[in-house]
C-alpha positions as MATLAB code, in Angstrom:
seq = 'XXXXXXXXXXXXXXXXXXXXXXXXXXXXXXXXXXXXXXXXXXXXXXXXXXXXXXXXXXXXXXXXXXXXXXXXXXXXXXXXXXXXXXXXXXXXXXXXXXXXXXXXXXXXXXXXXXXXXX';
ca = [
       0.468  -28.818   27.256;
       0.388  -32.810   26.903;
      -3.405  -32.852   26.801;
      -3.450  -29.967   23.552;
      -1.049  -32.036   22.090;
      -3.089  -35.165   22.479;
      -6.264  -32.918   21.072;
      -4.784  -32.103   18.453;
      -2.590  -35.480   17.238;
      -6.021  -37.631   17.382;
      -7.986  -34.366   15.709;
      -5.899  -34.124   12.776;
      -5.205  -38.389   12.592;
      -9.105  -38.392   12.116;
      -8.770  -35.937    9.076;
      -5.719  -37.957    7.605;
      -7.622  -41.389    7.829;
     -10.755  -40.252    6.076;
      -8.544  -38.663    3.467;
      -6.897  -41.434    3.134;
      -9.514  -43.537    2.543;
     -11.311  -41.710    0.217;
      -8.422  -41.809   -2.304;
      -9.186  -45.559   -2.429;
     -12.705  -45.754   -1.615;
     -15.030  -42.456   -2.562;
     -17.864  -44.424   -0.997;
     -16.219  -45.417    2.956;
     -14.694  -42.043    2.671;
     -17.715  -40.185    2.328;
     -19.358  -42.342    5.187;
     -16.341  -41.503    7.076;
     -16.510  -38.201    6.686;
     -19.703  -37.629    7.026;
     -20.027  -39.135   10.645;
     -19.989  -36.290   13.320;
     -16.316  -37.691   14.130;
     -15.418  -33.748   15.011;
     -18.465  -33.356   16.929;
     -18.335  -36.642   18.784;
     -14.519  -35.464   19.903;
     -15.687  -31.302   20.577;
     -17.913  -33.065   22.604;
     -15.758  -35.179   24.812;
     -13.212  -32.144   24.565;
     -15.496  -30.406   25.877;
     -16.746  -32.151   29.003;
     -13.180  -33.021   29.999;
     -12.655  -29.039   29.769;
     -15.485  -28.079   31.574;
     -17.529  -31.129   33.092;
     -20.302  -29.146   32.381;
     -23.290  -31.078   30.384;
     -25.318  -28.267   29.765;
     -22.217  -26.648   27.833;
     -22.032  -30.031   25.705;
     -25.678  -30.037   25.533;
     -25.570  -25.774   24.077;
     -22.816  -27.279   21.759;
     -24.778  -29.979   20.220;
     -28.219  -27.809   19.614;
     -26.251  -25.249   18.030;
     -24.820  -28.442   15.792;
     -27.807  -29.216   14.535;
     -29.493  -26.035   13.499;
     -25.772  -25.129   11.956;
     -25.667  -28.501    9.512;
     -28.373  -27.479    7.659;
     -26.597  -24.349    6.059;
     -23.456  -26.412    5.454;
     -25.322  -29.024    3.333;
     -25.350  -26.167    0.533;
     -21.563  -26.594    0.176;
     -22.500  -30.771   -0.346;
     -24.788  -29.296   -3.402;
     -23.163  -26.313   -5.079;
     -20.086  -27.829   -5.450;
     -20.794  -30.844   -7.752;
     -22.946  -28.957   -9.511;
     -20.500  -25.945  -10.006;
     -17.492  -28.603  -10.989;
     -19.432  -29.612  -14.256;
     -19.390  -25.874  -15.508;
     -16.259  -24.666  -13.223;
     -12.697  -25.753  -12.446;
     -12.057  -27.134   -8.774;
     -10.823  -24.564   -6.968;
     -13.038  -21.646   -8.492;
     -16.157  -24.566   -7.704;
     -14.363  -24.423   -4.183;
     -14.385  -20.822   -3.506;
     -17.939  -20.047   -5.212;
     -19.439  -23.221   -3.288;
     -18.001  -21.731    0.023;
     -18.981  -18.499   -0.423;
     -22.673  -19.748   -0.858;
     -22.043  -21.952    2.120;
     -21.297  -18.321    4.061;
     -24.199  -17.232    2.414;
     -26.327  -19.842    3.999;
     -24.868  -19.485    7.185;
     -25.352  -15.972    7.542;
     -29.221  -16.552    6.569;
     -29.443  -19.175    9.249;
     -28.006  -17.025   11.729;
     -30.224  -13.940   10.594;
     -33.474  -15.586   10.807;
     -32.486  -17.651   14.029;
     -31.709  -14.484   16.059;
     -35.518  -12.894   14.478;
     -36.717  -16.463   15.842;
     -34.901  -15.585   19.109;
     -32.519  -18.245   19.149;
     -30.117  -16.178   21.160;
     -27.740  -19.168   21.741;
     -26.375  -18.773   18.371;
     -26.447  -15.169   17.756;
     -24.037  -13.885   20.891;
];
């Protein structure tokens, strides 16, 4: 019980800090937030769980090829936001995001990347 609690206090802390930070400083923010912070503690979660590298190692492939969908959020939403309020720039940009991810997942599983399709 401790140890979820202890997951979950220095999880959300990281989320708080770049927050935070970005109210005063767009620029550190952004570099903040765009370190694999979550990733780097999944990981660590992870093998603590399970002391099993090849799970971390599953976990950190299927990273990678999922980033690239996610970037679309990074681009529809500025450009949304000059024609769009926020939140309707929000909810389009994530829905392309979906969008993106679905592809990704569609063409990886016709690739026969099965580690991301099951």
């Amino acid at each position: 019980m401790w140890y979820y609690l202890l997951k979950l206090v220095i999880s959300a802390a990281l989320i708080v800090v770049v927050s935070e930070v970005s109210k005063r400083y767009a620029t550190i923010g952004g570099l903040l937030a765009s370190l694999p912070l979550i990733s780097y503690l999944a990981f660590i979660w992870l093998y603590i769980d399970t002391h099993d590298k090849a799970k971390v190692a599953a976990l950190s492939w299927s990273i990678l090829w999922l980033v690239i969908p996610s970037l679309s959020l990074f681009v529809a939403l500025p450009l949304l936001m000059k024609k769009l309020a926020f939140v309707p720039s929000l909810i389009v940009s994530t829905l392309i995001m979906f969008a993106c991810y679905a592809g990704t997942m569609a063409l990886l599983k016709k690739l026969g990347y099965a580690a991301l399709t099951t």
